[in-house]
C-alpha positions as CSV (number, residue, x, y, z in Angstrom):
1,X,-49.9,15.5,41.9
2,X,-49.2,17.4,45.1
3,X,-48.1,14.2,46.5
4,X,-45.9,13.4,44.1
5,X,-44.5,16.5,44.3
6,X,-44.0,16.7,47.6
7,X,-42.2,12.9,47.7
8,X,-39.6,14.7,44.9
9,X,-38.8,17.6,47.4
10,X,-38.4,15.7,50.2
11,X,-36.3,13.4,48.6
12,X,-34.1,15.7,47.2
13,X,-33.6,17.4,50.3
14,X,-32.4,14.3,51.9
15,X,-30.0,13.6,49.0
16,X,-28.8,17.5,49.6
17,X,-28.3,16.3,53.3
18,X,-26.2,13.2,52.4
19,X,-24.5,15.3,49.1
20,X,-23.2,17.7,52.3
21,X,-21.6,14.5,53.7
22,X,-20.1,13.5,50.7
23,X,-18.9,17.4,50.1
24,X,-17.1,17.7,53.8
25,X,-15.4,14.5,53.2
26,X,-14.4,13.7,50.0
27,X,-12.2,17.3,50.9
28,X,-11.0,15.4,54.0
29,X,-10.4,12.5,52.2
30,X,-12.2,10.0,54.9
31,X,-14.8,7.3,54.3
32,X,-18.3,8.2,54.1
33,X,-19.0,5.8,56.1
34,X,-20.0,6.4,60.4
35,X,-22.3,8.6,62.3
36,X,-22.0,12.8,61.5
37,X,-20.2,15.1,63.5
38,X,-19.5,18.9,64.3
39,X,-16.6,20.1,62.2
40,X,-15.8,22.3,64.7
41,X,-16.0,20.2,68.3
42,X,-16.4,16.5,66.4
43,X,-20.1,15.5,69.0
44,X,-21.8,13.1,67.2
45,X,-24.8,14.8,65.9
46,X,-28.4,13.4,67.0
47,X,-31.2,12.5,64.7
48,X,-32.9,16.2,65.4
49,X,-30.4,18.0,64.1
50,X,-29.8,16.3,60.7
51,X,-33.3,17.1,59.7
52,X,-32.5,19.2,56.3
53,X,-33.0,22.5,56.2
54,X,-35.4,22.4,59.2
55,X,-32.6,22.0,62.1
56,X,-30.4,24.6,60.4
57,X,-33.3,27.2,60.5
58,X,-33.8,25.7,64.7
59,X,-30.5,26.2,65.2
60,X,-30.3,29.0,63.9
61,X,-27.0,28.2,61.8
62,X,-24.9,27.1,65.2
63,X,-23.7,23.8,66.2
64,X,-26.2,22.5,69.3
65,X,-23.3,21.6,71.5
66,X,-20.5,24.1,70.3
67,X,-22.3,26.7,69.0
68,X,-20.0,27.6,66.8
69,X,-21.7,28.4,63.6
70,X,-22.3,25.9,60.9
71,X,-21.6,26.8,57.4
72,X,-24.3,28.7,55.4
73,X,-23.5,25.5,52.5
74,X,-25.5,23.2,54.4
75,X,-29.2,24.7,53.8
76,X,-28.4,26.1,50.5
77,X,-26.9,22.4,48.9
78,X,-30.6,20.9,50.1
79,X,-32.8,23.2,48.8
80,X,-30.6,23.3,45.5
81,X,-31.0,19.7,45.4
82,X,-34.5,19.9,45.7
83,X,-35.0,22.2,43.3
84,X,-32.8,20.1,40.8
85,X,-34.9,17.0,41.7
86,X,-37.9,18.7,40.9
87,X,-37.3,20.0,37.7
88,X,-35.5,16.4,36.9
89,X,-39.4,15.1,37.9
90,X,-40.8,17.8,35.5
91,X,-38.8,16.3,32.6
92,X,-39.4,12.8,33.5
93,X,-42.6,12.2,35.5
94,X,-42.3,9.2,36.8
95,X,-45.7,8.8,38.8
96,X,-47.2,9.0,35.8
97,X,-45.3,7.3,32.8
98,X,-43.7,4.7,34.9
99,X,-41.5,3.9,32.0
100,X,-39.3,6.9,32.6
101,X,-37.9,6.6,35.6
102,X,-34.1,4.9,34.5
103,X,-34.1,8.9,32.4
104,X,-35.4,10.2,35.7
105,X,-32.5,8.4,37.8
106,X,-30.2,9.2,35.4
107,X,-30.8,13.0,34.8
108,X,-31.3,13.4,38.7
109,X,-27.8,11.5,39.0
110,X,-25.8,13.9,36.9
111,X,-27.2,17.0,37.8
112,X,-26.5,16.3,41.3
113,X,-22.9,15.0,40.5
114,X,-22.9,18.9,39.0
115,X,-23.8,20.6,42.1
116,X,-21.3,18.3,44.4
117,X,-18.5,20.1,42.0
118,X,-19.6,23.4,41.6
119,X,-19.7,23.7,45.9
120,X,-16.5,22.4,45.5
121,X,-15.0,24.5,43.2
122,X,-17.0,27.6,45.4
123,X,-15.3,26.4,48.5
124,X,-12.0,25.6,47.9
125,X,-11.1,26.1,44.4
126,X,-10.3,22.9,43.2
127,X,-12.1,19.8,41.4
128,X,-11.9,15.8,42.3
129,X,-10.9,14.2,39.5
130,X,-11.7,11.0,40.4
131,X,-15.5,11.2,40.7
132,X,-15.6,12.8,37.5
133,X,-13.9,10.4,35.6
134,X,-16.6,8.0,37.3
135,X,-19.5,10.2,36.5
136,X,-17.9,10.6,32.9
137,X,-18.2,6.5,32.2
138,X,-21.9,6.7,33.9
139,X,-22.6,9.1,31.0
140,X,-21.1,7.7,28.6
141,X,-22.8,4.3,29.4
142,X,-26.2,4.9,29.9
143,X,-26.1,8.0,27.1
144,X,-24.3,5.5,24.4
145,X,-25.5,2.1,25.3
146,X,-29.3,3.2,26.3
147,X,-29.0,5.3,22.4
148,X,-30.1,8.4,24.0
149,X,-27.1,10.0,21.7
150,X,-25.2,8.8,19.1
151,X,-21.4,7.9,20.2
152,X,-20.6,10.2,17.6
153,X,-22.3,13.2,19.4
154,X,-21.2,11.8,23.1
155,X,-17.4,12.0,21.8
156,X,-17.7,15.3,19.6
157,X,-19.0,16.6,22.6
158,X,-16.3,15.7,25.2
159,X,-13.7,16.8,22.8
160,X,-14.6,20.2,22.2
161,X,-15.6,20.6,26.1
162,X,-11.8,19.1,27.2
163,X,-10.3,20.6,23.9
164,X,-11.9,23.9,24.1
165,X,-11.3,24.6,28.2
166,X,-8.2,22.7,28.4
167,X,-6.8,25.0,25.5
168,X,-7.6,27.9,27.9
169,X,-5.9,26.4,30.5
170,X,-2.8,25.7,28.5
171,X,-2.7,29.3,26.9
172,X,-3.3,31.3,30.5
173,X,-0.5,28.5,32.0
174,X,-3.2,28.0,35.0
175,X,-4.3,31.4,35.5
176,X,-7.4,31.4,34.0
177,X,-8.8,28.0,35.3
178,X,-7.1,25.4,36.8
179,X,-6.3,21.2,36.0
180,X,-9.8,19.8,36.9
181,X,-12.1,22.4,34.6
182,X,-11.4,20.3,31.3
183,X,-12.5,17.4,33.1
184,X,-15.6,19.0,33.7
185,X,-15.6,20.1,30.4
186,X,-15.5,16.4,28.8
187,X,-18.2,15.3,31.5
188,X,-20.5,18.5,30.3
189,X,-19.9,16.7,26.6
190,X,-20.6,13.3,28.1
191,X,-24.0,14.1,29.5
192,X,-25.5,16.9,26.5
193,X,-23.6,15.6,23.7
194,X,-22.8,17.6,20.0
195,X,-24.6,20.5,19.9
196,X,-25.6,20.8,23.0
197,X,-22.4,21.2,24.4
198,X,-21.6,24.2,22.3
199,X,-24.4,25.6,23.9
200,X,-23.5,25.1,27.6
201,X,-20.3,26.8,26.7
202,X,-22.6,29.9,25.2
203,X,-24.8,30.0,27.9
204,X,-21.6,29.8,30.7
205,X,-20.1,32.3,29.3
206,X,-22.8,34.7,28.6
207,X,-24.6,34.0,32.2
208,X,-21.0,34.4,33.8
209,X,-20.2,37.2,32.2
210,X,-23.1,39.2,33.8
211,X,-22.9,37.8,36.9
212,X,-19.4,38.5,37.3
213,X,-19.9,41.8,36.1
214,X,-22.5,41.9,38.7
215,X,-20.1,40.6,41.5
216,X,-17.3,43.3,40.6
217,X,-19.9,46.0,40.7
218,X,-20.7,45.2,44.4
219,X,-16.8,45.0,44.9
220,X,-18.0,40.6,45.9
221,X,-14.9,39.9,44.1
222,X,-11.9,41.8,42.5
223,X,-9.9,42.4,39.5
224,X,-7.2,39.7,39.5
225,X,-9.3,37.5,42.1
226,X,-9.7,33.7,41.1
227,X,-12.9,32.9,40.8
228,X,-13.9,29.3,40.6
229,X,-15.2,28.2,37.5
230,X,-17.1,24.8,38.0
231,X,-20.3,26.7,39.5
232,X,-20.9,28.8,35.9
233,X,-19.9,25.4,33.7
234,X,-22.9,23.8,35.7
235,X,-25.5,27.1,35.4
236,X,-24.2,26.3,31.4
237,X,-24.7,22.8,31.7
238,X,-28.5,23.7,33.7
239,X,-29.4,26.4,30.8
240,X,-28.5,23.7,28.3
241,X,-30.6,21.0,29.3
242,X,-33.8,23.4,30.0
243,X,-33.7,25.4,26.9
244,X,-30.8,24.1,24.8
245,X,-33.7,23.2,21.7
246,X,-34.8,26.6,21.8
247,X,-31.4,28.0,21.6
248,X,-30.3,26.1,19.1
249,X,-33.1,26.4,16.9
250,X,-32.8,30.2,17.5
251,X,-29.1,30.1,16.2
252,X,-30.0,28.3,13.3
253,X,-32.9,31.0,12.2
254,X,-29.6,33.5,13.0
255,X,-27.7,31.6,10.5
């Protein structure tokens, strides 16, 4: 067990390490492809210092030949994909039921899509449109073909997460949320489906709420301020997954 463990967390720190990559420059709009380099001076970076989370801590957050400091994303993208491998392991234990490790792939796949958007939302306010159209049709395949969810429910549920944030975006005229958060919205309702896509919208906007309560108490962000959007659609998307049963049948004793 503690191996097993242990070969999730390492792996999904290594994926964190490459999703960091992808990050830095998908934004750049360069191939993926050759060695990594400082952002700020362009060295080449060795082997030692593109062990995650580890050579960030050596370092101490500053580039080994510049040391000008490197962004506080790097540690904080591998441990949150380590975290969201683990609990992808917990739903789908592959080690032990062997048979569940396509779910395992898949669930791991998406919820890491998720976090590559929500740091790009956080950093520069915008969303790729491209890789979510992608990671929509991934849903949609292995979701519909694989009859994890009726099509029914995969549709109904893109709809109403496109209909119901793009309406926001056409009532506000921008202001609210920008282009690429209905996108995100019909990618949410590719991957949880009818209901549970009514649900990640509850749990966004409840969750959100309070932390952005939170935020303007301690003056983090300020009346009028854009805040990106994407990271709180994904903490829905999160809550959904974990405890969307439980909500749901709670609503329906409400009812």
């Amino acid at each position: 067990m503690i191996f097993d463990v242990l070969f999730v967390c390492v792996l999904g720190a290594i994926l964190g390490s490459f999703l960091n990559v992808l990050i830095i420059r998908l934004h750049e709009g360069v191939t993926i492809l050759g060695r990594s380099r400082c952002v700020h001076c362009e060295q080449q970076l060795h082997a030692k210092h593109l062990v995650p989370i580890l050579s960030w801590l050596v370092l101490r957050g500053r580039c080994a030949f510049c040391r000008r400091p490197i962004h506080i994303q790097y540690p904080l993208v591998e441990i949150a994909s380590m975290l969201l491998l683990f609990l992808a392991y917990v739903r789908h234990p592959f080690f032990v039921q062997t048979q569940v490790w396509p779910a395992f792939i898949f669930e791991a796949l998406m919820l890491l899509t998720f976090l590559v958007l929500a740091v790009f939302d956080l950093r520069w306010k915008i969303l790729p449109i491209e890789p979510m159209i992608v990671a929509i049709l991934v849903a949609l395949s292995w979701n519909g073909l694989s009859g994890v969810l009726p099509w029914t429910s995969l549709f109904g549920g893109m709809v109403l997460g496109a209909g119901f944030l793009g309406a926001q975006v056409w009532l506000s005229g921008g202001r609210w949320m920008g282009g690429g958060d209905p996108w995100l919205g019909a990618l949410m309702g590719a991957f949880l489906g009818w209901p549970s896509i009514a649900t990640a919208l509850y749990i966004t906007y409840v969750a959100g709420g309070l932390i952005l309560l939170i935020l303007l108490l301690l003056r983090v962000v300020r009346r009028g301020m854009r805040v990106p959007f994407a990271p709180f659609l994904a903490l829905g998307t999160l809550g959904a997954l974990l405890f969307g049963a439980t909500i749901e049948t709670w609503f329906r004793a409400m009812l």
